[in-house]
N, C-alpha and C positions, 0 to 999 in steps of 0.2 A: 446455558445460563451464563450472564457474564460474572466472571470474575470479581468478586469484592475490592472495591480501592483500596488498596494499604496504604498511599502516602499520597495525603493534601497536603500543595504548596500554598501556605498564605503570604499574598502579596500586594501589597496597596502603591498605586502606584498616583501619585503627581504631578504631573508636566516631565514626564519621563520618557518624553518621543523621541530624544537625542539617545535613549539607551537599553529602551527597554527590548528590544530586539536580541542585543546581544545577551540581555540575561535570560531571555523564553529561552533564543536554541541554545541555550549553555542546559537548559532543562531538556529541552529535545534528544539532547544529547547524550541526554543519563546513560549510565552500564542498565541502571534499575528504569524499568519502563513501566511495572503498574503503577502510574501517579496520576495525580490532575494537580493541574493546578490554575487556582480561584485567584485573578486579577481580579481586584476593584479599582475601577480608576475615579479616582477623589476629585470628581467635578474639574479634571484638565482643562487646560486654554489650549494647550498647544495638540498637536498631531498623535498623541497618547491613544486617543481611540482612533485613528485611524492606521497607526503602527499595528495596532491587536487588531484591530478588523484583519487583517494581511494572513494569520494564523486559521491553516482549515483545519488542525490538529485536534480531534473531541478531545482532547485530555484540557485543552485549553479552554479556560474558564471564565468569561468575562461579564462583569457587574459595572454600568456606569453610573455614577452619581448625578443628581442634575447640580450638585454645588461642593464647595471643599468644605467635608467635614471633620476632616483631620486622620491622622493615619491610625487612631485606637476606635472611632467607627470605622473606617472605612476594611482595618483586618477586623473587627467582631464578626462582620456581615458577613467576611468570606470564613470566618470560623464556624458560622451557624449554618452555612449552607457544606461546608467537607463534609466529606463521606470516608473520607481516609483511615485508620488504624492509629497512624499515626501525623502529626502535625508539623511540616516543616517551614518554618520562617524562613522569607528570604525577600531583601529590596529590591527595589525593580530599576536600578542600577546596579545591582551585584552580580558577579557572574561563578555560577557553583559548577566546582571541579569534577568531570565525568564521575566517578567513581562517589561524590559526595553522598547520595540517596543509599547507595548500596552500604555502604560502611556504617552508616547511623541505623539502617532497617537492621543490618547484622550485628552490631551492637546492643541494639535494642531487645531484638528477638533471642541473646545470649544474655540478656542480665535485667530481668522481668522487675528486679527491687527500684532501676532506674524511672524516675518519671518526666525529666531533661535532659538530654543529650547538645551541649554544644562543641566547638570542634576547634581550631585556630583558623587564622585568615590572610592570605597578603595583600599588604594594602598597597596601592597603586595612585600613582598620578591619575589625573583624567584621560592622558595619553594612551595609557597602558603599558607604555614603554619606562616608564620610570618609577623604580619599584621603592616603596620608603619603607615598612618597615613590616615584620610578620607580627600580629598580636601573639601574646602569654598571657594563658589563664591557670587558675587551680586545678590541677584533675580530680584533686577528689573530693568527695560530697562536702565532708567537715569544711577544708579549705572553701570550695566556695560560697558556703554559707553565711561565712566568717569575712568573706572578702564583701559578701553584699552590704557591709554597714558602710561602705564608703561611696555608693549610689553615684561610682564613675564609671559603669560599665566594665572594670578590671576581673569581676566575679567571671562573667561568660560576656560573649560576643551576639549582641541577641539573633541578626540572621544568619548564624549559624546552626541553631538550635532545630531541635526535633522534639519535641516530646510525645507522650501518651494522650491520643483526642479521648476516652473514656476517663481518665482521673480528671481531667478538665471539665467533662461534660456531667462529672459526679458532681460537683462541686462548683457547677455553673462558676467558672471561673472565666473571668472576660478582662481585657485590656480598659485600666482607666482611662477617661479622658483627659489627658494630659501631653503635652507634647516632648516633654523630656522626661527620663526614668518611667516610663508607663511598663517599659517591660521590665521593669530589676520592682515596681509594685507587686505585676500577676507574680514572679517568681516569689516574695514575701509573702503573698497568701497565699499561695501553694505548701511554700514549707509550714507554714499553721496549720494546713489538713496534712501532712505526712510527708511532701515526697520530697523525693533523693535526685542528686543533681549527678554529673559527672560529663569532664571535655573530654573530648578526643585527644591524644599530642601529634598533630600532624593537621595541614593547613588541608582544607577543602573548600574554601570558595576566595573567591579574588572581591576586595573591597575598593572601591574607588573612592578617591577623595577628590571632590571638587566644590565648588560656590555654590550650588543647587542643592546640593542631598539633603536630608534631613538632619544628617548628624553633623553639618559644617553652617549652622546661623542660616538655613533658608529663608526664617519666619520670624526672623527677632531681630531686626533694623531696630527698631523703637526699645530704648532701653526698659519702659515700664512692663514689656511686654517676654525683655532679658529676665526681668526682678520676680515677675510672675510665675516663668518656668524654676526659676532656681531654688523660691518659694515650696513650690511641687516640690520637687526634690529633695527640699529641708525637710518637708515633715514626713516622707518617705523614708529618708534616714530615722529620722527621731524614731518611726517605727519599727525599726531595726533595732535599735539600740533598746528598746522598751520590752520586745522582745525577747536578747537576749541578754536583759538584764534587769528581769520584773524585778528587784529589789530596789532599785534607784527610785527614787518620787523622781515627777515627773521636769521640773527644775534642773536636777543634774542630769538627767536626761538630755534638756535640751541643751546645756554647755558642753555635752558630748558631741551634741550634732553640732555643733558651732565649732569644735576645734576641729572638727573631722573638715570641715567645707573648706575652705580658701580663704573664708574671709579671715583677716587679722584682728584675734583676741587684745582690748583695754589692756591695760596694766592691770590696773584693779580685779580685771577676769584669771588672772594667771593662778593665782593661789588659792582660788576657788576651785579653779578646772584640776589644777595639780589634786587637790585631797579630793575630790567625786573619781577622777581614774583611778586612785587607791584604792577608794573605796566599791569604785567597777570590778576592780582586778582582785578583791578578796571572793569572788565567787568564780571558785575552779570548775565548778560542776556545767556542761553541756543542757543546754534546755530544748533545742530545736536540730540536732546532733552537730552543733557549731562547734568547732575546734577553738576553744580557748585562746591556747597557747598563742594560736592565726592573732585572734581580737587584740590578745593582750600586747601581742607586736605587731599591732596597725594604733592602737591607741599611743603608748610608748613612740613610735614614728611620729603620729602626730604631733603629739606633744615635744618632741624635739625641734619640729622644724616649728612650731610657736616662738618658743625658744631662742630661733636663730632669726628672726625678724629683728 
């Protein structure tokens, strides 16, 4: 009888034939070898599926699209189709460090209350020879809970992450469509059914940064198309903030999400936003197990650097 999958890798991959090679055998390569892992390639132009034709590996898993429908279909499909225990995100320009599978599987399999696991990363030039800098996240639950009302990815690293395929699949939980913050949304409805987050402190996979990725302006030349995603992203915050702070009408909610983004608060905004953070920061009590104290000095930050404009 074969062996049960324990780790699906979901991986969306488009016009990623300059790289995607080196992220498969960085998987080939695992310590941990019961995995599969589910490429979809997003309707590619370029040599994408001909790079993954190349792989005679059955662990290796390929879905082609006949068109680009963006990277939150394109991992749904390979989430509906894992057979894994558990769910490892990872881009198909990322390359994850041997040891990565095995540490989040033993992780996981030692602290059953967790239902995310993500990890640190170093991130790299496109070269690979030039290393700019390691990310820092929260390690613990409260912490990163508390870090997700600022919807820049500082919470967790999303292809780093591992979580539990059953608490997802309880709770038909799927990636919006959206092309920025779609993973800091599935992680906000997660924490509204129960679960618990926590990173690793030590780096396991290598990030590159170049012109093409998804996370470096791939798809947003056209600034209406900038105003769109960031749009997403606003009311993703607000949701956050509404969350962990059902007492606010929805008004000073949204002057929260406004001091929290980048853009620069009126004048006439300042003494508004000043008494609704007051008024945030009289409710000491935890709703979704968010560490306060975290909110109350990310709001506080905020509001300084309003300040200093």
């Amino acid at each position: 009888m074969r062996e049960p999958v324990k780790v699906s890798v979901i991986m969306a991959a488009y016009n990623a034939g300059e790289y995607i090679k080196a992220a498969i055998d960085s998987l080939l390569e695992q310590s941990f070898e019961n995995f599969e892992c589910l490429v979809v390639d997003d309707g590619s132009s370029d040599d994408t599926s001909e790079q993954l034709s190349e792989f005679s590996d059955r662990r290796i898993k390929t879905v082609r699209l006949p068109i680009n429908c963006g990277i939150a279909t394109a991992r749904n499909i390979a989430m509906k189709l894992a057979e894994g225990k558990y769910w490892a995100v990872m881009d198909a320009d990322d390359i994850a460090l041997p040891e990565r599978l095995q540490k989040q599987v033993d992780y996981l399999e030692g602290h059953p209350e967790v239902h995310f696991l993500g990890a640190r990363a170093q991130r790299i030039a496109n070269s690979l020879e030039k290393k700019l800098n390691i990310t820092a996240h929260p390690i613990l639950d409260a912490d990163i809970k508390a870090q997700m009302i600022l919807v820049n990815g500082s919470a967790m690293l999303d292809p780093t992450t591992m979580a539990r395929a059953d608490f997802l699949r309880r709770y038909d939980l799927l990636y919006p469509h959206m092309q920025r913050g779609l993973e800091q949304a599935l992680w906000l409805a997660s924490v509204r059914r129960g679960a618990n987050f926590a990173n690793l402190d030590e780096v396991l996979l290598v990030k590159r940064r170049h012109r093409g990725n998804v996370t470096n302006d791939r798809d947003h030349s056209m600034s209406v198309v900038k105003l769109q995603h960031e749009l997403k992203r606003f009311e993703v915050r607000q949701q956050a903030l509404a969350m962990y702070y059902p007492h606010l009408c929805w008004r000073d909610v949204t002057l929260l999400a406004k001091l929290l983004s980048k853009r620069v608060l009126e004048e006439s905004q300042m003494a508004q936003v000043e008494v609704v953070v007051q008024r945030a920061q009289q409710l000491k009590r935890s709703i979704f197990g968010e560490s306060k104290p975290r909110t109350t000095a990310l709001l506080d930050w905020a509001l300084a650097r309003q300040r200093s404009h």
